[in-house]
C-alpha positions as CSV (number, residue, x, y, z in Angstrom):
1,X,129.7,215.6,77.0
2,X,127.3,213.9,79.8
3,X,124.7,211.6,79.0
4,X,122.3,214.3,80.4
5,X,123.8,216.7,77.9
6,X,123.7,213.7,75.1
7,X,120.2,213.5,75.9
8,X,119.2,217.2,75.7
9,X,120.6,217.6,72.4
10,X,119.1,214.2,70.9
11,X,115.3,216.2,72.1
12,X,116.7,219.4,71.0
13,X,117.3,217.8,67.3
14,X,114.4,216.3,67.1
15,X,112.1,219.7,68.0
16,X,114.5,221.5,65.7
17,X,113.8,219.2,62.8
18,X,110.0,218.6,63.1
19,X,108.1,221.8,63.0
20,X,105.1,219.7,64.4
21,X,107.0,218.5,67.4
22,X,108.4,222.0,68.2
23,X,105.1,223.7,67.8
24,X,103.6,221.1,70.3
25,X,106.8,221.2,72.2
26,X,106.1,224.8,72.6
27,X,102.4,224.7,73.2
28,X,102.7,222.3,75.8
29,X,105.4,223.7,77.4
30,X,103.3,227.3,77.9
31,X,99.9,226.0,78.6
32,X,101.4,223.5,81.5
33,X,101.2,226.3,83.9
34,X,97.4,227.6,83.6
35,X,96.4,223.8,82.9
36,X,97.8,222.7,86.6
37,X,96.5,225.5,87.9
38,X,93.4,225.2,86.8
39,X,93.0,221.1,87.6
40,X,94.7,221.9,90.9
41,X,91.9,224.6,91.9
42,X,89.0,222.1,90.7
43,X,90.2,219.2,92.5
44,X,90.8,221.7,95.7
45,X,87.2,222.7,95.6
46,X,86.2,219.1,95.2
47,X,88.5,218.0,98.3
48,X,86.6,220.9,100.3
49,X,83.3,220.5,99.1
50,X,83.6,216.3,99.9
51,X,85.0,217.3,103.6
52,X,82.8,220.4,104.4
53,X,85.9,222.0,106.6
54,X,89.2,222.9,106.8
55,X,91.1,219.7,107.6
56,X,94.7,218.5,107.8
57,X,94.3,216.8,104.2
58,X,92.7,220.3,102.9
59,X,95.6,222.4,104.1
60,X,98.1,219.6,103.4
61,X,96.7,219.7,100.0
62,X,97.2,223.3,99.6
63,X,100.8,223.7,101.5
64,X,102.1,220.9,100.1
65,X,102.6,222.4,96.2
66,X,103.3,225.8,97.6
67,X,106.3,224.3,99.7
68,X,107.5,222.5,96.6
69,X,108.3,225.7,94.5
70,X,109.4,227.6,97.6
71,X,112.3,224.6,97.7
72,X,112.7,224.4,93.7
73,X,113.7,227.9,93.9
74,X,116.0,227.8,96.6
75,X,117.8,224.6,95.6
76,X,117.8,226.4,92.1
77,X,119.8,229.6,93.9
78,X,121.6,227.0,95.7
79,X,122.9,224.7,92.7
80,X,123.3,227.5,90.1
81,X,123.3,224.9,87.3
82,X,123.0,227.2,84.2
83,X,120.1,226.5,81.4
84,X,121.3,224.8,78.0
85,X,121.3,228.1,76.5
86,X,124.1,229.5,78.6
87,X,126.2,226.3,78.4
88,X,124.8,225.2,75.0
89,X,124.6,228.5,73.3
90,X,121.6,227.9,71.4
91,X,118.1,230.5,71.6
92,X,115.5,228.3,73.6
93,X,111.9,228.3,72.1
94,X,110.3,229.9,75.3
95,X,111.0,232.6,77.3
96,X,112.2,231.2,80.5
97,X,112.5,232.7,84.1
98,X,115.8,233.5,85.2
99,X,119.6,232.1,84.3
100,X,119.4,228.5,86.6
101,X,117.7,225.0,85.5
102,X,117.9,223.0,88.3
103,X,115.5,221.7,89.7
104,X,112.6,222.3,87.0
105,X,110.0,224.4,88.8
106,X,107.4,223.2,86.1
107,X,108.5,219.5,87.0
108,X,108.3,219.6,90.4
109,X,105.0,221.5,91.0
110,X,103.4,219.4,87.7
111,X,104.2,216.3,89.8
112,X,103.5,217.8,93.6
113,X,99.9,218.5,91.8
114,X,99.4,215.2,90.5
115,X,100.6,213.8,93.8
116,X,98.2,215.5,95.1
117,X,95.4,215.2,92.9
118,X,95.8,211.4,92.8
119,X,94.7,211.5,96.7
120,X,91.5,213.0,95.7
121,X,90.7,211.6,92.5
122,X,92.7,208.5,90.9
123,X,91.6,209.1,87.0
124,X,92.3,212.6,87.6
125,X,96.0,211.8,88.7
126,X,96.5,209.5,85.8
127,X,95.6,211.9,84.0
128,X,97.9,214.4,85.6
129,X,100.8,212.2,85.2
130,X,100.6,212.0,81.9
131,X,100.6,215.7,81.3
132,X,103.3,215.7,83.8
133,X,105.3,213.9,81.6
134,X,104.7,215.8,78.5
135,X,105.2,219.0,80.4
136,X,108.6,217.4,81.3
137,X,109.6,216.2,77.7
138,X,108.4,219.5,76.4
139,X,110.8,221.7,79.2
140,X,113.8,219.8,77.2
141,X,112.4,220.0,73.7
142,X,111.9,223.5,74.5
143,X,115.8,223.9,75.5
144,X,114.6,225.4,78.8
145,X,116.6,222.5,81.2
146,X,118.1,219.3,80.5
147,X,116.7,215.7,81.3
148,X,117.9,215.6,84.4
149,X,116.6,219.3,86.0
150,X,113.4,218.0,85.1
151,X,114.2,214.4,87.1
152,X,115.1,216.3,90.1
153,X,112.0,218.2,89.5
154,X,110.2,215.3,89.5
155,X,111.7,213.2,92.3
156,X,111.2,216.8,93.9
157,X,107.5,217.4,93.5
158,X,106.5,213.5,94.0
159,X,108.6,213.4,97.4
160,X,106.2,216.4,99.0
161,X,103.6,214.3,97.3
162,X,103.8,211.3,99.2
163,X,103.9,213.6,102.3
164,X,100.1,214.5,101.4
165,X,99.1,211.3,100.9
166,X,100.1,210.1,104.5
167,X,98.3,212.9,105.6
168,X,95.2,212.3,107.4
């Protein structure tokens, strides 16, 4: 067994034995999606509304996320790293999309949008990172990846997000 796998299962217990944590767990891991989307699309409007056009920043701001899924899905179609429940046999808590974990799409757009975010608004970002982080503990508590599908997807999504902030 790999440490990754050590580590998945060590999570795994935990939301398994604390109905509080896997209710959270689950909560979290559903309500990531609409909650990034929703702070992305505020601090969008912000970034135009401050600039008053459509700059290299703006449309950096709005590429930059939407290149970081396009790649999480093809490395994902590229590695073919099964979910714990295929390997694992256990019934995750969510429904998840499709049979491959790696890299976490919900890691690596959570932290492309905090990347990104930060740029505009620091307390926003800090913010952001640490619902980036819960999203990410929650994807494994969930049984939807391992740790480390969500670390790619991280080291993923922050990559393209230092891009945007060089962007001028």
């Amino acid at each position: 067994m790999t440490a990754g796998e050590r580590l998945f299962f060590y999570l795994w217990d935990i939301s398994q034995k604390n109905k509080n944590v896997r209710a959270a767990s689950v909560f979290i891991s559903k309500a990531s999606r609409p909650f990034f989307f929703i702070a992305y699309s505020c601090a969008g409007v912000f970034l135009f509304l401050k600039t008053r056009a459509l700059t290299c920043r703006t449309a950096a701001f709005i590429l930059v996320p939407l290149a970081v899924i396009a790649v999480s899905l093809l490395l994902r179609r590229i590695l073919k790293r099964p979910r714990p429940s295929a390997k694992a046999g256990i019934v995750p808590l969510i429904k998840t999309d499709g049979p491959y974990s790696r890299p976490s799409n919900h890691a690596a757009s959570s932290a492309a949008i905090t990347a990104a975010c930060m740029a505009v608004s620091l307390p926003l970002g800090i913010f952001l990172f640490s619902v980036a982080l819960l999203t990410g503990v929650s994807r494994v508590m969930t049984g939807a990846h391992y740790p480390f599908d969500v670390a790619a997807g991280w080291l993923l999504g922050a990559g393209f997000g230092v891009i945007f902030l060089f962007v001028k």
